[in-house]
ZAZA-811713 format. One record per atom (N, C-alpha, C, O, CB): x, y, z. Coordinates in steps of 0.2 Angstrom, whole numbers, plus 5000, padded with zeros to 4 digits. Atoms other than C-alpha are relative to their C-alpha. Glycine has a CB too. Layout:
N
XYZ ...
REM end
This chain:
258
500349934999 544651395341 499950015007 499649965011 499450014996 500150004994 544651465357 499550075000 499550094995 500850015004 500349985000 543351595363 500150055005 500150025011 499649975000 500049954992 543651755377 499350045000 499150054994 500850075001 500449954999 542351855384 500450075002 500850065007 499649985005 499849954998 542952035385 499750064997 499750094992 500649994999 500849935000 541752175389 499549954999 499449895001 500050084994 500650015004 540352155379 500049954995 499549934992 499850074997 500250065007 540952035365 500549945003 500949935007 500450024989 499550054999 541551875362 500349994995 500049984990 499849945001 499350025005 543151835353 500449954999 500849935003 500450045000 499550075001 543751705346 500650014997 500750074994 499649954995 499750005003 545351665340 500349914998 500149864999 500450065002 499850075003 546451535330 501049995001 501550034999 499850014990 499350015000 548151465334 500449964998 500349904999 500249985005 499950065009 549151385318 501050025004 501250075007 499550054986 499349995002 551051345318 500549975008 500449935012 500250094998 499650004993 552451345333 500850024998 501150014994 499949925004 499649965000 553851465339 499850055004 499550045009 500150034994 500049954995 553951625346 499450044997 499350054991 500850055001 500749975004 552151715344 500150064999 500550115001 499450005004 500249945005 551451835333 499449984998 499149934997 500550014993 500749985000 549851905332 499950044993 500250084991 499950065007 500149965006 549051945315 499350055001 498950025004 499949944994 500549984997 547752075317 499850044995 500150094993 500250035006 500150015006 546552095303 499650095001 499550125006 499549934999 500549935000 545652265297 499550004998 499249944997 500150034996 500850035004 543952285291 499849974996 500049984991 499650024999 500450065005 542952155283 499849945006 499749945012 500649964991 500550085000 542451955286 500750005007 500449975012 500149914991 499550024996 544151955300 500649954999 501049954994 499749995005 499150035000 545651845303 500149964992 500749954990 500249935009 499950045005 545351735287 500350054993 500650034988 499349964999 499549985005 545951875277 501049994999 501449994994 499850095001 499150024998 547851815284 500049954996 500449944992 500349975008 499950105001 547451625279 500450014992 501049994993 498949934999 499250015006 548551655260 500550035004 501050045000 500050064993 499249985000 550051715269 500249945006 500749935008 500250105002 499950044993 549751585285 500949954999 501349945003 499249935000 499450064998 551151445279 500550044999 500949995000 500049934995 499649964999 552551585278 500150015006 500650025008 499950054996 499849974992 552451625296 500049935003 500549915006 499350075004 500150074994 551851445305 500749984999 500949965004 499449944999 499350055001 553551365300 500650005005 501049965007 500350024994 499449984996 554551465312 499550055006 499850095011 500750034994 500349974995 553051555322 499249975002 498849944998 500050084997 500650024999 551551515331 499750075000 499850125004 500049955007 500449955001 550251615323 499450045005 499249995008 499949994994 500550014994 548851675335 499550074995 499650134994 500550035011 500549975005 547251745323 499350035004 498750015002 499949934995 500649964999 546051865333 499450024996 499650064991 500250065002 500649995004 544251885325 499750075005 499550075011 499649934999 500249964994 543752045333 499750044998 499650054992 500550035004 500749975003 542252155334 499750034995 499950094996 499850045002 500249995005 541552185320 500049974993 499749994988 500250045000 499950045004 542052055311 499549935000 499349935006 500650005000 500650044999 540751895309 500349975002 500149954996 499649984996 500050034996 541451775319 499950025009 499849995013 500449974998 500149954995 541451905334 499450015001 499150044996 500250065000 500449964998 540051945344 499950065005 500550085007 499749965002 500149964996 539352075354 499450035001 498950005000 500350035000 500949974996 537852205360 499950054994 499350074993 500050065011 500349975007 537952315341 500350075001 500350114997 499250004999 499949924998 538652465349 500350034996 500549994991 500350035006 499449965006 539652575339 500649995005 500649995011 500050094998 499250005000 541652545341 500350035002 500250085000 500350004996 499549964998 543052605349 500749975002 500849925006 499750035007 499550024999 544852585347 500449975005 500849925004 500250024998 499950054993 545252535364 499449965002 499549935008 500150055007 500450055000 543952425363 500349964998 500549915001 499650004997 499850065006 544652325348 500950005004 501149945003 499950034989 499550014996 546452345358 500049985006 500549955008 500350045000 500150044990 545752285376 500049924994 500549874995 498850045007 499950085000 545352125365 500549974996 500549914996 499449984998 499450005002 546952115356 500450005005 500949985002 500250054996 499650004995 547952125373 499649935004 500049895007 500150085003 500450044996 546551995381 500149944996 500049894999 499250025002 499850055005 547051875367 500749995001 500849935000 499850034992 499550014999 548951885370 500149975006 500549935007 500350054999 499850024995 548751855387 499649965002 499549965008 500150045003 500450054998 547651715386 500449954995 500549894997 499050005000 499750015006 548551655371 500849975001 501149924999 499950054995 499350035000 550351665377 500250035007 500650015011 500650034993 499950014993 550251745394 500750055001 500950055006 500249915001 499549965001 551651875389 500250024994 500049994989 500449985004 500149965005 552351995376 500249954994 500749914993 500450075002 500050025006 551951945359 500250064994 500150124994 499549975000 499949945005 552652025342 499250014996 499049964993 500649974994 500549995006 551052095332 500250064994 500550114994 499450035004 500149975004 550652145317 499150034998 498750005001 500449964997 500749974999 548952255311 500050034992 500450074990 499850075006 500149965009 548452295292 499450035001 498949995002 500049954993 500549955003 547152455288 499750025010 499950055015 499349944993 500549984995 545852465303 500649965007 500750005012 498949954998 499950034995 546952335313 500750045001 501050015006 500049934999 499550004998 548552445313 499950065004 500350075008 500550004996 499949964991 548052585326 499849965004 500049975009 499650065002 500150044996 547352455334 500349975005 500349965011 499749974997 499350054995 548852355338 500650075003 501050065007 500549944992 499549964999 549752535338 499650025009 499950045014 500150074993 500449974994 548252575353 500249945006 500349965011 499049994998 499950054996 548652395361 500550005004 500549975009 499949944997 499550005000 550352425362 500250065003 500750065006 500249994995 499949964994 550252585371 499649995006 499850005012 500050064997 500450034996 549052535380 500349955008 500349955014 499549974996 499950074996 549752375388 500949984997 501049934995 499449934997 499550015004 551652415382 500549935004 501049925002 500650084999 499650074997 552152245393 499849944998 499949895002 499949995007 500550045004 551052135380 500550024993 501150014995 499150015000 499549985008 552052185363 500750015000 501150055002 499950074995 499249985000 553752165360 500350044993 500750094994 500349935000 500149985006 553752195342 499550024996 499249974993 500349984997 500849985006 552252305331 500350034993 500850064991 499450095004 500149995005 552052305316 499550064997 499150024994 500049965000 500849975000 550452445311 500549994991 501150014990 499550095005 500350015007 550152405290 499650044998 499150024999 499849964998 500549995005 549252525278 499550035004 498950035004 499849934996 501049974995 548252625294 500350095000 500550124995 499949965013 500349944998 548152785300 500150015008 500249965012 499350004997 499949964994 548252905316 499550025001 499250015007 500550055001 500549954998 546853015314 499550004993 499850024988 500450075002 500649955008 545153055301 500050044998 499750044993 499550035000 499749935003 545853215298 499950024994 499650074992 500750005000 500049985008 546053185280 499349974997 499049924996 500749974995 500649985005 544653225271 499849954994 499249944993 500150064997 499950045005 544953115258 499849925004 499449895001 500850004997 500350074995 544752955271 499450005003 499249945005 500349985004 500549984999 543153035277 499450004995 498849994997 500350045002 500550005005 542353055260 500349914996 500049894992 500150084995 499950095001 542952865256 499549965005 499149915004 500949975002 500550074993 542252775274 499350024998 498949974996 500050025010 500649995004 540552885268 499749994994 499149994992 499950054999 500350035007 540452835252 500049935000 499649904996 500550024995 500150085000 540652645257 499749985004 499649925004 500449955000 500450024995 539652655270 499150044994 498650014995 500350045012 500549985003 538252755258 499749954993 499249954990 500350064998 500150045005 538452605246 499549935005 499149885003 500949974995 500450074996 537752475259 499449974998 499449914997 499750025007 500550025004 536152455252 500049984994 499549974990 499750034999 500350035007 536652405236 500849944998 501149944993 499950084993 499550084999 537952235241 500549984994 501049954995 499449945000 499450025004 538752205224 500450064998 501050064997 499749974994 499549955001 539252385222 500350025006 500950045005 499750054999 499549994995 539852405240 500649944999 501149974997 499749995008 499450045001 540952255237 500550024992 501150004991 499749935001 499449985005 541752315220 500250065002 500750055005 499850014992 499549974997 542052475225 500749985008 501349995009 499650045001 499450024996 542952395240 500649964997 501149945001 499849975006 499550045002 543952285229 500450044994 501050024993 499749934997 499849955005 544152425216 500750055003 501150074999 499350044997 499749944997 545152545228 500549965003 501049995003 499550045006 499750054994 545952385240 500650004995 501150024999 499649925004 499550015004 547252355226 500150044994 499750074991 499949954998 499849965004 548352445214 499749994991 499649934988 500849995001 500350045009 547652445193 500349964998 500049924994 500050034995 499550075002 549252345190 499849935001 499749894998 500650015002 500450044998 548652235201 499449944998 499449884997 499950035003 500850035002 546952225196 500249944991 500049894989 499350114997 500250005006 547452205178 500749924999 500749884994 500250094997 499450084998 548852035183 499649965001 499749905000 500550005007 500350074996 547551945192 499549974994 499349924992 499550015011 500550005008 546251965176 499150015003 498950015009 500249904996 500649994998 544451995177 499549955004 499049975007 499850004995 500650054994 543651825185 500250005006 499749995011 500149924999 499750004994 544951855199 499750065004 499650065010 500750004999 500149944998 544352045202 499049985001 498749985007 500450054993 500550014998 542551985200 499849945005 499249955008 499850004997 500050044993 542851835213 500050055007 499750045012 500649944999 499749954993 543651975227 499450035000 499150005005 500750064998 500649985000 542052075225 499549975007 499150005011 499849984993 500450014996 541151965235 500350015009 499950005013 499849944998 499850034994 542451955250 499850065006 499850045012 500949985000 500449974996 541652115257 499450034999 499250074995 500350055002 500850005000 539852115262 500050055007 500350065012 499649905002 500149964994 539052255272 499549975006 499050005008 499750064997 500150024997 538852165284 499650045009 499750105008 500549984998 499849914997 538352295301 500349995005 500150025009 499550055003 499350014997 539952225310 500450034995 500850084997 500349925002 499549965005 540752295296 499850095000 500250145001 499849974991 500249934999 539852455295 500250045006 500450105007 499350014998 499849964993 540152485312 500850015001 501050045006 499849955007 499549984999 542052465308 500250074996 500650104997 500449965001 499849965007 542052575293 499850085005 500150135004 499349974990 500549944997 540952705305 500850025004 501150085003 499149995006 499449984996 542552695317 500550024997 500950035001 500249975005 499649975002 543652735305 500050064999 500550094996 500149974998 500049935001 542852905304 500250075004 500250135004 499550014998 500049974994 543052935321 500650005003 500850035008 499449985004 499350014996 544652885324 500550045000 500750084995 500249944998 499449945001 546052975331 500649975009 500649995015 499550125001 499550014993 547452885343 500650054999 501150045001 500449905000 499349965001 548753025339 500250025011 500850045012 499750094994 499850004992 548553045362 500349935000 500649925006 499350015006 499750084998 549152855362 500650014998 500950025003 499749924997 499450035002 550652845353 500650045003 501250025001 500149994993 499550004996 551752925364 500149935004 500649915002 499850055005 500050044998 551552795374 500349914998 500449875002 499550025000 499950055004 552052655362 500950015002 501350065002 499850014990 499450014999 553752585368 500549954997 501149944995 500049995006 499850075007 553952435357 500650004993 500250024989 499349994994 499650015007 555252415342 499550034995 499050004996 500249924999 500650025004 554052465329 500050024991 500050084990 499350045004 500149995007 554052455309 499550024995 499349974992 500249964998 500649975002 552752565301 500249974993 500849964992 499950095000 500150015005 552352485283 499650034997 499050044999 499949965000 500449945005 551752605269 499949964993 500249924990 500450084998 500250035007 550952565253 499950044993 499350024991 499349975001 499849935004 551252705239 499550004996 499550064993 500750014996 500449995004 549952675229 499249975002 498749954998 500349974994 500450024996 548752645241 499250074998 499350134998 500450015008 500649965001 546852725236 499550015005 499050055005 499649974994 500550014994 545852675254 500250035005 499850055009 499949935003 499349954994 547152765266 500750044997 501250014999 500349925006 499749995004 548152855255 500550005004 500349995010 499850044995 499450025000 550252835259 500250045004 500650035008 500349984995 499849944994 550253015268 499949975006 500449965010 499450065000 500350024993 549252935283 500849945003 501049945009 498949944998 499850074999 550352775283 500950075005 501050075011 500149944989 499549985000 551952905281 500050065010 500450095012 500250044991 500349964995 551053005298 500249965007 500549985012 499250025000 500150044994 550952865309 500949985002 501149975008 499549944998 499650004999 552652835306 500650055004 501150045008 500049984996 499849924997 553153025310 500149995009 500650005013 499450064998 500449984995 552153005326 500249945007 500149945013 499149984995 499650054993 553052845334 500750015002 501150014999 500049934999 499149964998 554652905343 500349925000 500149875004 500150065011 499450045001 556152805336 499749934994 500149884993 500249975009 500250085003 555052675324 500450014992 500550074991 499149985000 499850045008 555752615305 499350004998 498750005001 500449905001 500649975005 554752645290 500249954994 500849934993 500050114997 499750045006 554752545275 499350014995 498850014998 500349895002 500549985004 553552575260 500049964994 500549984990 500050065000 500250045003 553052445248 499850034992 499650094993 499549965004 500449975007 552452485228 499349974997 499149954991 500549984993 500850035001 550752425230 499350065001 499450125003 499949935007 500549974998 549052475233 499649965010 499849935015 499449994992 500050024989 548152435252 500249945000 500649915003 499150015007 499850074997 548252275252 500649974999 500649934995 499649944998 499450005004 550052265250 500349915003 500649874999 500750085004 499850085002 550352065257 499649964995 499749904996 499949965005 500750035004 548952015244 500550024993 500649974990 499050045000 499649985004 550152105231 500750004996 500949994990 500050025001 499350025001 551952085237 499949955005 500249975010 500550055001 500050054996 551751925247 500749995003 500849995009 499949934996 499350035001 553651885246 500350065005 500450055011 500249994992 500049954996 554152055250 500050025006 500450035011 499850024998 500250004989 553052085265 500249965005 500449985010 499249995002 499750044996 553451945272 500750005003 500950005009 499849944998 499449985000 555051955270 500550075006 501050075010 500050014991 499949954998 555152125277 499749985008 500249995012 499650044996 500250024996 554152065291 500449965005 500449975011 499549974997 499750064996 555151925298 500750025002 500950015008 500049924995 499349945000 556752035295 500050035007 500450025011 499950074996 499949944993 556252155309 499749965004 499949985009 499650085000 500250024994 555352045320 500749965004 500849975010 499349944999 499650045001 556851915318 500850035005 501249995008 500049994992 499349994997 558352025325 499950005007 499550005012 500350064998 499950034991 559151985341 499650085004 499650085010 501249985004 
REM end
């Protein structure tokens, strides 16, 4: 585990595997360990490089409230302590404007992006009365975490893995207030001025049955990047928790060509 100072926090990350790097870049909740099930698919042929970043509990900082070029300054400060030049990333939910922010931002750090299952802008109403409503459950810890496990995955889903499995997930988000503070920035968020900017190869991933970011948002962001690939999955958000095989699959595809 390595540690950067950048700004106000400190960020750790984790470097598993070896190859040409790839940046996994987590969304809100606990941080990079939501990757660790899909870890031994990628290390075999990539050295994975696992950012924990503000808001998540291994990250520190001063409590402020969030800002996407925040969480992209330390996503680019991680590549370039990590590998020193442009890396492929990837970003699921909170983490794919993030990496879409990082990437325009610093388009001489990404070679290939990925953004997963995010969003451009608050806009819709529908994601607005979602982040309030799970930031309104905070106070009451077992219900913030089922609803976030109730919405994160499709009912098919739910109804495959079986009941002990649905009440084990429950616990994996705690309201934490590194969390709350990302759930808040996701109300406020709006890189739709960045992605001009985005010069990268880049393969938007959608999730059709998505209930936390519904599949519009996903299908916007893809609109919104001049020249990028779109591919859309039959899951709900958490679509590598779902389709493992698939995503990955899909994933290594587009990073993979010459």
């Amino acid at each position: 585990m390595t540690t950067l100072t950048v700004g106000n926090a400190r960020v750790p990350y984790r470097t598993e595997g070896s190859g040409p790097a790839l940046v996994l870049v987590h969304g809100a909740g606990p941080g990079s360990i939501m990757w660790d099930g899909l870890l031994d698919r990628f290390t075999g042929h990539r050295t994975v490089i696992l950012p924990d970043l503000s808001g998540s509990v291994p990250a520190e900082d001063d409590g402020a409230p969030l800002a996407i070029e925040t969480l992209a300054a330390q996503v680019n400060a991680v590549i370039e302590d990590a590998v020193g030049g442009p890396a492929d990333v990837v970003g699921f939910s909170l983490g794919a404007p993030t990496v879409a922010a990082a990437a325009a931002l610093r388009p001489d750090l990404v070679r290939r992006l990925v953004p997963v299952a995010g969003l451009t802008n608050a806009s819709d109403e529908y994601v607005r009365q979602y982040m309030t409503t799970w930031l309104d459950l905070a106070g009451v810890p077992d219900a913030f975490g089922r609803f976030a496990t109730l919405t994160a995955y499709s009912r098919a889903f739910l109804n495959q893995i079986g009941h002990d499995a649905v009440e084990e997930s429950r616990t994996f988000m705690q309201p934490t207030d590194g969390l709350l503070r990302q759930i808040d920035l996701v109300r406020r968020l709006d890189i739709r001025a960045l992605l001009p900017r985005i010069t990268a190869p880049t393969l938007v991933v959608g999730a059709s049955r998505d209930q936390t970011i519904p599949v519009e948002n996903h299908r916007e962001m893809f609109a919104a990047i001049a020249g990028s690939e779109y591919a859309e999955l039959d899951t709900g958000h958490v679509a590598m928790a779902e389709r493992p095989e698939e995503f990955t699959k899909l994933v290594l595809d587009f990073l993979d060509r010459p």
